[in-house]
FIZABA-311294 format. One record per residue (C-alpha): residue in one letter; x, y, z. Coordinates in steps of 0.05 Angstrom, whole numbers, plus 5000, padded with zeros to 4 digits. Each point is the difference from the previous one (the first is absolute). Example, Ala and Ser with C-alpha at 12.3 -4.5 7.8 and 13.67 -1.06 7.14 Angstrom:
<node residu="A" east="5246" north="4910" up="5156"/>
<node residu="S" east="5027" north="5069" up="4987"/>
END
This chain:
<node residu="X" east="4750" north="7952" up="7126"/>
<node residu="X" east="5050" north="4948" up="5014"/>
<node residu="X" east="5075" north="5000" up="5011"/>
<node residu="X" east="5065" north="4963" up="4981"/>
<node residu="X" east="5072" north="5008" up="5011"/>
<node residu="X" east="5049" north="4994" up="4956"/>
<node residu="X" east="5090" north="4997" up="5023"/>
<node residu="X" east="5036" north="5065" up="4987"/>
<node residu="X" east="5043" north="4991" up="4931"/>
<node residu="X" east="4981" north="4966" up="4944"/>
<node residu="X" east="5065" north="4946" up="5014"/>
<node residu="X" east="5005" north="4957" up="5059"/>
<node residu="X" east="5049" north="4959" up="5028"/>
<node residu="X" east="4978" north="4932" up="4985"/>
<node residu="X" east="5002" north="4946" up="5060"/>
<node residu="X" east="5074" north="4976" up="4987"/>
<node residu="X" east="5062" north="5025" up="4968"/>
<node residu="X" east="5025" north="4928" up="4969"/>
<node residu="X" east="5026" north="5038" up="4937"/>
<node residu="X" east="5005" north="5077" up="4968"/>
<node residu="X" east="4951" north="4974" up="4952"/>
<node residu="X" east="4946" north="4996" up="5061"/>
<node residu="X" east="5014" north="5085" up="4991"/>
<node residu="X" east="4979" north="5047" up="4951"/>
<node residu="X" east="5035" north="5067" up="4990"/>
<node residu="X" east="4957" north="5033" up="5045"/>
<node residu="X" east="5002" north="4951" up="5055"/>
<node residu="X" east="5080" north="5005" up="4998"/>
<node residu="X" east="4989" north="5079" up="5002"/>
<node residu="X" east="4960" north="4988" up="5068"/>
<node residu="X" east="5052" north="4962" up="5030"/>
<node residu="X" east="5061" north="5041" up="4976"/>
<node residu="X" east="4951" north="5059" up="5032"/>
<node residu="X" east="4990" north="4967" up="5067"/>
<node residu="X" east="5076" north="4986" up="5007"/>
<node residu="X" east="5018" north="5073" up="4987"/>
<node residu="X" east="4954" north="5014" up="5058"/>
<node residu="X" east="5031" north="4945" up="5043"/>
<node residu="X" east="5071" north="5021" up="4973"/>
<node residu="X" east="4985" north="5070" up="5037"/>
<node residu="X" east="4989" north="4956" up="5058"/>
<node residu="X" east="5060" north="4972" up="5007"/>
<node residu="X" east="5039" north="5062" up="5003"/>
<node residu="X" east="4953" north="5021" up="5066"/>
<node residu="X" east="5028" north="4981" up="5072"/>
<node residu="X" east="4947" north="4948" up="5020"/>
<node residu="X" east="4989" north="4961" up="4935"/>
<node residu="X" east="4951" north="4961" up="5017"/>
<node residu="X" east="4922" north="5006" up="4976"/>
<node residu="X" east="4942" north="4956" up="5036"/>
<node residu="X" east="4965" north="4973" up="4923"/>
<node residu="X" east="5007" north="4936" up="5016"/>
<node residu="X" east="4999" north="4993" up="5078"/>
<node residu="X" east="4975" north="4940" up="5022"/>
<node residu="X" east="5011" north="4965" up="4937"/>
<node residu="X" east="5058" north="4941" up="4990"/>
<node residu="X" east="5039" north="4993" up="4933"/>
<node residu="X" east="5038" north="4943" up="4995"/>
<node residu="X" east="5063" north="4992" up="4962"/>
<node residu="X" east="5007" north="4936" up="4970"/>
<node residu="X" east="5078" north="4999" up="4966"/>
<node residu="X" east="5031" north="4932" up="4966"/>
<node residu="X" east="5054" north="5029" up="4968"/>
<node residu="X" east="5059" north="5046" up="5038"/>
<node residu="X" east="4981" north="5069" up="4987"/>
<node residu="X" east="5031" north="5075" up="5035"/>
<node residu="X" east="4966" north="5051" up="4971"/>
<node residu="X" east="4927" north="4977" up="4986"/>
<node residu="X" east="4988" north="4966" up="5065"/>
<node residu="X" east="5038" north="5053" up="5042"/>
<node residu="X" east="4955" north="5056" up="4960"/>
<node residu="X" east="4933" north="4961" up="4999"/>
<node residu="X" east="5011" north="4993" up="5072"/>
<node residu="X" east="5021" north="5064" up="5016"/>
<node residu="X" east="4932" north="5024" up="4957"/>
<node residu="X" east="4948" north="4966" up="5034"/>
<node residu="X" east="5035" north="5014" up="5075"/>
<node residu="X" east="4993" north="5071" up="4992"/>
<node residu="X" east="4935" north="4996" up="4973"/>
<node residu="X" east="4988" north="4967" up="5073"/>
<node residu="X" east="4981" north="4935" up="4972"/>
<node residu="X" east="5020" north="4940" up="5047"/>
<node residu="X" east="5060" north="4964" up="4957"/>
<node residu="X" east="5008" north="4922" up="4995"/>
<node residu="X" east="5065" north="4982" up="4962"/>
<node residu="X" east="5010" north="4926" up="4973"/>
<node residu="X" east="5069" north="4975" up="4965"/>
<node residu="X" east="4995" north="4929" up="4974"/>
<node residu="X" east="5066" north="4987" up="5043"/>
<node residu="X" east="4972" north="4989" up="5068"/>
<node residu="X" east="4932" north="4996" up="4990"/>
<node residu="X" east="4968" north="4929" up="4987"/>
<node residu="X" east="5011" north="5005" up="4930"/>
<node residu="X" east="5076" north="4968" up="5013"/>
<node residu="X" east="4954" north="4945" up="5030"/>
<node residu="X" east="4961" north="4992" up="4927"/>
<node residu="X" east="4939" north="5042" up="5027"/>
<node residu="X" east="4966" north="5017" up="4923"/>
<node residu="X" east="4983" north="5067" up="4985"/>
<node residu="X" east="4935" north="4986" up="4998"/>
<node residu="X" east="4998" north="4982" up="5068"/>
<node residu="X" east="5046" north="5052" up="5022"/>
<node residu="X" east="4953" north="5052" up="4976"/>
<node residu="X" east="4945" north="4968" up="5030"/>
<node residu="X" east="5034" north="5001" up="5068"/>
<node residu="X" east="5019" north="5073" up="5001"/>
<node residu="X" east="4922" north="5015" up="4984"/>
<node residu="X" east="4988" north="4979" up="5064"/>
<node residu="X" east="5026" north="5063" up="5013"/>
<node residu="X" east="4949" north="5048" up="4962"/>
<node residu="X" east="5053" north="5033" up="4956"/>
<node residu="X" east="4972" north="5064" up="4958"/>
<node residu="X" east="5062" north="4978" up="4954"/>
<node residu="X" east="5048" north="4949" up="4979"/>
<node residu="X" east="5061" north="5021" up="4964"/>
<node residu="X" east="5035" north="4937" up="4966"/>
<node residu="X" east="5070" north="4989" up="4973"/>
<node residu="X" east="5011" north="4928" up="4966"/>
<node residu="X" east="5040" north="4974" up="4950"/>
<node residu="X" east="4943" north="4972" up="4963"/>
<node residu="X" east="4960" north="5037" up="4946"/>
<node residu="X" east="4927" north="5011" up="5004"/>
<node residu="X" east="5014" north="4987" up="5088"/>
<node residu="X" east="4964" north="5070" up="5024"/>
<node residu="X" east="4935" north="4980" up="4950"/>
<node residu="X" east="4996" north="4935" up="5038"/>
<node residu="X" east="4997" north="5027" up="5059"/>
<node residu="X" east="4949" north="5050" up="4986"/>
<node residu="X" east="4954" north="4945" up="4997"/>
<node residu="X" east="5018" north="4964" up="5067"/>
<node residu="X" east="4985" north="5070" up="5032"/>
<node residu="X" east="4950" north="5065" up="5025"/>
<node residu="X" east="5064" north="5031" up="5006"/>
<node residu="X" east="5016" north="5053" up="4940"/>
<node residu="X" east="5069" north="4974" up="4971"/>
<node residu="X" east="5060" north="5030" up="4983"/>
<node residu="X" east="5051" north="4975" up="4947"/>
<node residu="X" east="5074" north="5021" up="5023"/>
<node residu="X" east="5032" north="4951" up="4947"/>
<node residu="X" east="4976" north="4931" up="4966"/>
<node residu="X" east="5054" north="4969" up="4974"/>
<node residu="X" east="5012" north="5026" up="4930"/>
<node residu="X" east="4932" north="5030" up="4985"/>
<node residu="X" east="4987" north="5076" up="5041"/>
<node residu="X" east="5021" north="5037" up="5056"/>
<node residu="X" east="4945" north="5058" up="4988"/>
<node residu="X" east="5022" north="5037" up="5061"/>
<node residu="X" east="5076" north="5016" up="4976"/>
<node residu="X" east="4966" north="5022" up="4933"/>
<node residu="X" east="4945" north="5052" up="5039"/>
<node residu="X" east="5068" north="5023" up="5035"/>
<node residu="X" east="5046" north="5014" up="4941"/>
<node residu="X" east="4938" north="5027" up="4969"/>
<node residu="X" east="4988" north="5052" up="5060"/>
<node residu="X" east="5086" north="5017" up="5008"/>
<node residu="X" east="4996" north="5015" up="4919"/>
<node residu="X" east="4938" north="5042" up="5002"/>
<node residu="X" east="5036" north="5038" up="5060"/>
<node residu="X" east="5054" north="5006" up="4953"/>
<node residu="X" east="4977" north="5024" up="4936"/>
<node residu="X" east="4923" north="5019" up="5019"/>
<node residu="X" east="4971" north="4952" up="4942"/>
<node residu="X" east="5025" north="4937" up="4966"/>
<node residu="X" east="4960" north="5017" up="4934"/>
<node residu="X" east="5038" north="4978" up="4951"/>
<node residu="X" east="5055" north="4994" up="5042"/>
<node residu="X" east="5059" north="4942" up="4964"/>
<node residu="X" east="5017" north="4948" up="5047"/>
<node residu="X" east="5054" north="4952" up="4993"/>
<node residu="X" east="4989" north="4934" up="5040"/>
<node residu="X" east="5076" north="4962" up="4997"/>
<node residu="X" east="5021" north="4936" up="5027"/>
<node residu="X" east="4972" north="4937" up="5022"/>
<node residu="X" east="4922" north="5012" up="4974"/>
<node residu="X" east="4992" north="4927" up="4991"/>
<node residu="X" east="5004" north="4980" up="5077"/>
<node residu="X" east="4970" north="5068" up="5027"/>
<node residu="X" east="4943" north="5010" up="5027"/>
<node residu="X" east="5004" north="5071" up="5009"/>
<node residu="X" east="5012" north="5009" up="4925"/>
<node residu="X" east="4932" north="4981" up="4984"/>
<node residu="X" east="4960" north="5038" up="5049"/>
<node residu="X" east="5051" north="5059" up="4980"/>
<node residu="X" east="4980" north="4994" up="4933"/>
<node residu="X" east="4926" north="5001" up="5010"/>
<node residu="X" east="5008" north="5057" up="5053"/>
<node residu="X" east="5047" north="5042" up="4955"/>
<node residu="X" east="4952" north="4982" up="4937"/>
<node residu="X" east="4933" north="5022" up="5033"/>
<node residu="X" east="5034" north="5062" up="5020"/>
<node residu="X" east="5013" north="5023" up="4929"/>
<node residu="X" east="5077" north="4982" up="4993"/>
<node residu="X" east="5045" north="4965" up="4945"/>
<node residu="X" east="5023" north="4938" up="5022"/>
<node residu="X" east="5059" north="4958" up="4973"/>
<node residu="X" east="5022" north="4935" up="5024"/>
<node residu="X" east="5082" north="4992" up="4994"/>
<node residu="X" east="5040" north="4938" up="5018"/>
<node residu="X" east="5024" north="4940" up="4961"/>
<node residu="X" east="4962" north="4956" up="4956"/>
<node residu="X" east="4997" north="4944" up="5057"/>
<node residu="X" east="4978" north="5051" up="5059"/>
<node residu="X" east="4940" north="5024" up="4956"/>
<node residu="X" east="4936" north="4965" up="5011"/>
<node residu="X" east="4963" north="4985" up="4936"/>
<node residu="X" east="4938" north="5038" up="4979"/>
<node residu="X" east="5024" north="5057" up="5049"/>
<node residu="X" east="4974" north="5045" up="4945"/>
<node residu="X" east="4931" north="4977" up="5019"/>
<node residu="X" east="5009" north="5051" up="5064"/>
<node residu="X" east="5009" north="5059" up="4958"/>
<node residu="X" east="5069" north="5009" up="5001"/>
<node residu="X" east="5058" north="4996" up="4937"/>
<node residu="X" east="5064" north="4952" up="5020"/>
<node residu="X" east="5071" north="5001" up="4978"/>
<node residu="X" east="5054" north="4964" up="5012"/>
<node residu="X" east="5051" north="5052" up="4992"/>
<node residu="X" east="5011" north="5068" up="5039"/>
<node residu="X" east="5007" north="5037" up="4943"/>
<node residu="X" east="4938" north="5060" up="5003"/>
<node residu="X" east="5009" north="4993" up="5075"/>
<node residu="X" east="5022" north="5079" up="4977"/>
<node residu="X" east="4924" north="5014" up="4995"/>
<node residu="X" east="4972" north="4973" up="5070"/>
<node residu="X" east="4988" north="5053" up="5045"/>
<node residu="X" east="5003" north="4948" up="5059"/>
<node residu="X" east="5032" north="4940" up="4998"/>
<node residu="X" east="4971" north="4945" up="5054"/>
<node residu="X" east="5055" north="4943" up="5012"/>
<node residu="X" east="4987" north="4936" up="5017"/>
<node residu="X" east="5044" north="4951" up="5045"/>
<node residu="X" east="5032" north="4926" up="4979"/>
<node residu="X" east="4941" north="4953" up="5038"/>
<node residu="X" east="5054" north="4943" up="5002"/>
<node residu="X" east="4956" north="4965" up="5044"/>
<node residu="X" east="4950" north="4997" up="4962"/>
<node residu="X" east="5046" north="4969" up="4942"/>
<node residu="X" east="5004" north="4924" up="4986"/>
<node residu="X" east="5031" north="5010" up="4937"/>
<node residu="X" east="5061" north="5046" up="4966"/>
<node residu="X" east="4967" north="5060" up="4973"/>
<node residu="X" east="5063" north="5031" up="4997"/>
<node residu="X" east="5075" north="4981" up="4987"/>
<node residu="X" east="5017" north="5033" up="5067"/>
<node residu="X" east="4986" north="5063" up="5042"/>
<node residu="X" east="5064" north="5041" up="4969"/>
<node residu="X" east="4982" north="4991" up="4935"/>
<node residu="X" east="4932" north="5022" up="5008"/>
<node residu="X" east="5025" north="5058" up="5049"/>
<node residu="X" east="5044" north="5020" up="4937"/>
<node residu="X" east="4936" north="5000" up="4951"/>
<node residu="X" east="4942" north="5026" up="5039"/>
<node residu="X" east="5022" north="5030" up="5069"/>
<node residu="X" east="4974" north="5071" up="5004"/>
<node residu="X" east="5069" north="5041" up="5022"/>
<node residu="X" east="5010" north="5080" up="4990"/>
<node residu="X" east="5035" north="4986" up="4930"/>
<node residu="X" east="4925" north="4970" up="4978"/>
<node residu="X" east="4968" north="5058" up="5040"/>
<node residu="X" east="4987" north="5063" up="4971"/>
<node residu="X" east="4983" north="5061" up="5048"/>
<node residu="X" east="4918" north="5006" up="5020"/>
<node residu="X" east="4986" north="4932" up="4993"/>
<node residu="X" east="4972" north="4968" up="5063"/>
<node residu="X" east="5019" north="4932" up="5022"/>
<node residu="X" east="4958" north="4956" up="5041"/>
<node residu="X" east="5017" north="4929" up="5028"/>
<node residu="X" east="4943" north="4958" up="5049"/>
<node residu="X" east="5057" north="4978" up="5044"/>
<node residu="X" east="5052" north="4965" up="5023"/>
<node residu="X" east="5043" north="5019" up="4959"/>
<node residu="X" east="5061" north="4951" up="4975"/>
<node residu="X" east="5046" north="5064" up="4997"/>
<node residu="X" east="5049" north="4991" up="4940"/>
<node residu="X" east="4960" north="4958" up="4961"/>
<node residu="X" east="4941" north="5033" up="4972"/>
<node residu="X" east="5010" north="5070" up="5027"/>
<node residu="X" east="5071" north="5030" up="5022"/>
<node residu="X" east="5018" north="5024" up="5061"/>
<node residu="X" east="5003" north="5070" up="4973"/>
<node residu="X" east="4928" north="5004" up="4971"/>
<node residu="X" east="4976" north="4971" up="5063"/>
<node residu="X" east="5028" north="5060" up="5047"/>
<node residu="X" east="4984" north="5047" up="4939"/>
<node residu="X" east="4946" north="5055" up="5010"/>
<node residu="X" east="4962" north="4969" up="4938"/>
<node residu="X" east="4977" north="4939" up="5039"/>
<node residu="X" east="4936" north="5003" up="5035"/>
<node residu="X" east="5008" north="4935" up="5036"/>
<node residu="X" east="5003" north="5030" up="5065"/>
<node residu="X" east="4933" north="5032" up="4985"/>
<node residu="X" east="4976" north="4937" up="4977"/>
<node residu="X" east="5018" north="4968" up="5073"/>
<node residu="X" east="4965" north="5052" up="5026"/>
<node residu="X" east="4936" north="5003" up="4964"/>
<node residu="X" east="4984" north="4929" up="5023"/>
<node residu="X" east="4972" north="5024" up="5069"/>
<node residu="X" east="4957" north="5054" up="4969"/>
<node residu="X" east="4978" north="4956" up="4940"/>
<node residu="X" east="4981" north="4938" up="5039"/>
<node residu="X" east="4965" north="5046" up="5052"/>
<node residu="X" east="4959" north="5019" up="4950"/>
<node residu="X" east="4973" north="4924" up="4968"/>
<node residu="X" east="4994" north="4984" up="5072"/>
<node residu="X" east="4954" north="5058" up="5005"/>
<node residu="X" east="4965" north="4998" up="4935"/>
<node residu="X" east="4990" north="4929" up="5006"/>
<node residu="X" east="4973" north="4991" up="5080"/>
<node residu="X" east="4966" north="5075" up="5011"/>
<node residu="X" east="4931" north="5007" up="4968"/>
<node residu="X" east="4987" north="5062" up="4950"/>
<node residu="X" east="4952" north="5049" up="5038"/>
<node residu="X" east="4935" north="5007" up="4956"/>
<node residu="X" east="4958" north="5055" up="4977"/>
<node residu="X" east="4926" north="4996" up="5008"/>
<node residu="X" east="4962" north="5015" up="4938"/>
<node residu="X" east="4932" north="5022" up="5003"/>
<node residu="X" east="4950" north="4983" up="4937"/>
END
């Protein structure tokens, strides 16, 4: 007789979370699973749960960011993990330290994680291979940012239960976001509709290859059950996509006179209020960005967990 063992589910996490396409449908069920339990968490008095005592996670930011770094740190303090936070503004990168050898420095430290924010595409892949540490993308420049998608994936499911064949109307700035992408994939693999909406110059060619339709008109919006805005990344513009911020306000911002009643409106944050989403939408009891802000603790709870805490096994006896 001789045994093996063999991880409980058929799907696990892989080793890092650089993109959505690193999950299968399954994997992203986990996750959205885990945070529901760690959702529950948050609404006890003592929040805190000991998964990752002992442990450091290090959060390695090069762009300015509120909600993800607040939220990823927030996540892996009350899973008790010890919490190192770097900003490329007062840190030896202002003194041309590479990343490279930034990352090489805080693995000094033993992290269980890195979570990196850069402007460059394809940054959080490097740095998987200049560390043990499992690695987190929160945003590379204008490729993903998978953990916004798991989150508006897990706030829609709390919504509507499913998102089979759910339609889903991405509008705005899809060629400069990285969010759009992972969105896509996310919402795709989930079992929803997607369609891409801005104008000609703000939609990335071959976006079709992602599974999605794209217009650049809102006429059908009519038939999107939620519609998922997108802000104006001027600084990530070097050239005039549009002729200015009113007239583009006047042709694609999402206001109630575009809204009909029971669709759902989503926006990653900040918001540039009056320009692609009015003021009354945005205090409106269709938006769900308030729930989106406050998935992100739950959500990035759970990567941190399915990422850093091994699966128990099962013995099997032949």
């Amino acid at each position: 007789m001789s045994s093996t063992t063999h991880p409980i589910g058929k799907n696990p996490i892989p080793r890092h979370l650089i993109s959505i396409d690193d999950l299968d449908r399954a994997a992203i069920e986990r996750i959205l699973d885990r945070a529901e339990s760690f959702a529950e968490v948050q609404g006890r008095e003592i929040k805190k749960v000991p998964a990752l005592r002992g442990r450091t996670v290090v959060n390695l930011f090069y762009e300015a960011s509120t909600r993800t770094s607040s939220s990823f740190e927030l996540a892996a303090k009350r899973l008790s993990a010890d919490v190192v936070s770097v900003r490329s503004i007062g840190s030896s990168v202002e003194k041309g330290e590479s990343l490279k050898d930034t990352v090489q420095t805080l693995s000094a430290y033993d992290p269980a994680a890195i979570v990196i924010r850069s402007p460059h595409v394809g940054a959080a892949q490097l740095v998987a291979g200049w560390t043990s540490a499992a690695v987190i993308n929160a945003g590379d420049g204008k490729h993903e940012h998978p953990t916004q998608a798991l989150l508006d994936v897990f706030t829609l499911r709390r919504e509507l239960g499913s998102l089979d064949d759910v339609k889903i109307w991405i509008v705005g700035d899809v060629l400069h976001s990285r969010v759009a992408r992972s969105d896509i994939l996310a919402f795709r693999r989930m079992g929803a509709a997607v369609t891409v909406c801005a104008p000609p110059t703000l939609i990335p060619r071959g976006v079709e290859a992602l599974g999605c339709q794209a217009t650049p008109t809102l006429g059908g919006l009519d038939e999107a059950d939620v519609i998922y805005v997108l802000r104006m990344q001027r600084e990530r513009m070097r050239d005039s996509f549009v002729p200015s911020l009113r007239e583009y306000a006047e042709r694609y911002q999402i206001n109630s006179a575009r809204l009909r009643p029971g669709q759902l409106v989503m926006h990653p944050g900040p918001v540039n209020r009056g320009v692609e989403l009015s003021g009354e939408v945005i205090d409106s009891d269709q938006a769900l960005i308030g729930a989106q802000v406050k998935a992100g603790v739950a959500v990035r709870m759970a990567v941190l967990y399915e990422l850093l805490v091994p699966a128990p096994v099962l013995a099997v006896v032949a």
